[in-house]
C-alpha positions in Angstrom: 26.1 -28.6 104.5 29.8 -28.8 103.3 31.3 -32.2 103.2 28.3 -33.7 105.0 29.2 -31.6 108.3 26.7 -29.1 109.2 29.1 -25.6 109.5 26.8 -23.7 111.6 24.6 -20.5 110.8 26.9 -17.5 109.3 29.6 -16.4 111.4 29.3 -19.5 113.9 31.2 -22.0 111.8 31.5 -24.7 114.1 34.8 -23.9 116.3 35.8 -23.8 119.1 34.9 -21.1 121.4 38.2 -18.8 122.3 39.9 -18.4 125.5 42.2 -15.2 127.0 40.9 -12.4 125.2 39.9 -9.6 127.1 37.3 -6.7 125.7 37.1 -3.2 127.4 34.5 -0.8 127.0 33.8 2.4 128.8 29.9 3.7 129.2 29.1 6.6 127.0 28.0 8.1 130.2 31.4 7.8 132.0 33.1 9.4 128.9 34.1 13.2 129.1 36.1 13.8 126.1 36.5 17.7 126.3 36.6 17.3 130.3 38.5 20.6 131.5 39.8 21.5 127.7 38.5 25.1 127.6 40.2 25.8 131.3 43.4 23.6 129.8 43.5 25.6 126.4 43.4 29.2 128.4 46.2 28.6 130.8 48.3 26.6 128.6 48.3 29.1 125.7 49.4 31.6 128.3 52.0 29.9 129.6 53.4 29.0 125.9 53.1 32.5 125.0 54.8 34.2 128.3 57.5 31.7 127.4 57.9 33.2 123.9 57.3 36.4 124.2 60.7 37.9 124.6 61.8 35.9 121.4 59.0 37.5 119.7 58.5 41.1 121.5 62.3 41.9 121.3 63.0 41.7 117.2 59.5 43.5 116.5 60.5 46.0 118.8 63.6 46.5 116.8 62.2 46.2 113.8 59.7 48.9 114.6 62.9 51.1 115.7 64.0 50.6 113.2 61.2 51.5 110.5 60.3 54.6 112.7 63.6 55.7 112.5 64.1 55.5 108.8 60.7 56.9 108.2 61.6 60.2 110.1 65.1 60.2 108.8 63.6 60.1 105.1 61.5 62.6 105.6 63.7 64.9 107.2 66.0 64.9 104.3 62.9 65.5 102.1 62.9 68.9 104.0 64.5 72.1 103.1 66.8 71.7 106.3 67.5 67.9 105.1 68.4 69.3 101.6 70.8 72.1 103.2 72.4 69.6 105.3 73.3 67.3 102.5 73.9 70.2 99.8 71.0 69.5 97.7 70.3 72.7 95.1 67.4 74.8 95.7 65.7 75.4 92.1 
């Protein structure tokens, strides 16, 4: 007792009860969390990565061009013909 009024066992403290509030719940049977994820995750990815394929496919391409080219070019002028071309001396 507080103040001669009896408050009510813990948590029921003598008020009024309260009007308008709504509580949802949804069954842990009706819930599907990863519902259709694996079929969503493998179509999605390849649509994402069609769509960025050229922005990715095009500069490697070059850049592998590129590296092939200068590998072939450098060992080429590590050759005798290279070192002819470019006047190197033979000792």
């Amino acid at each position: 007792m507080a103040g001669g009024k009896w408050m009510g066992w813990w948590g029921h403290l003598g008020a009024p009860k309260q009007r308008g509030i709504a509580v949802y719940s949804l069954s842990p049977y009706e819930q599907r969390a990863f519902a259709g994820a694996l079929h969503q995750a493998v179509f999605n990815t390849f649509r994402r990565v069609t769509g960025q394929a050229f922005y990715i496919a095009v500069p490697m391409g070059a850049a592998y061009g590129l590296y092939s080219w200068g590998k072939q070019n450098h060992q080429w002028r590590l050759s005798k013909e290279g070192h002819a071309h470019y006047g190197g001396d033979d000792h």
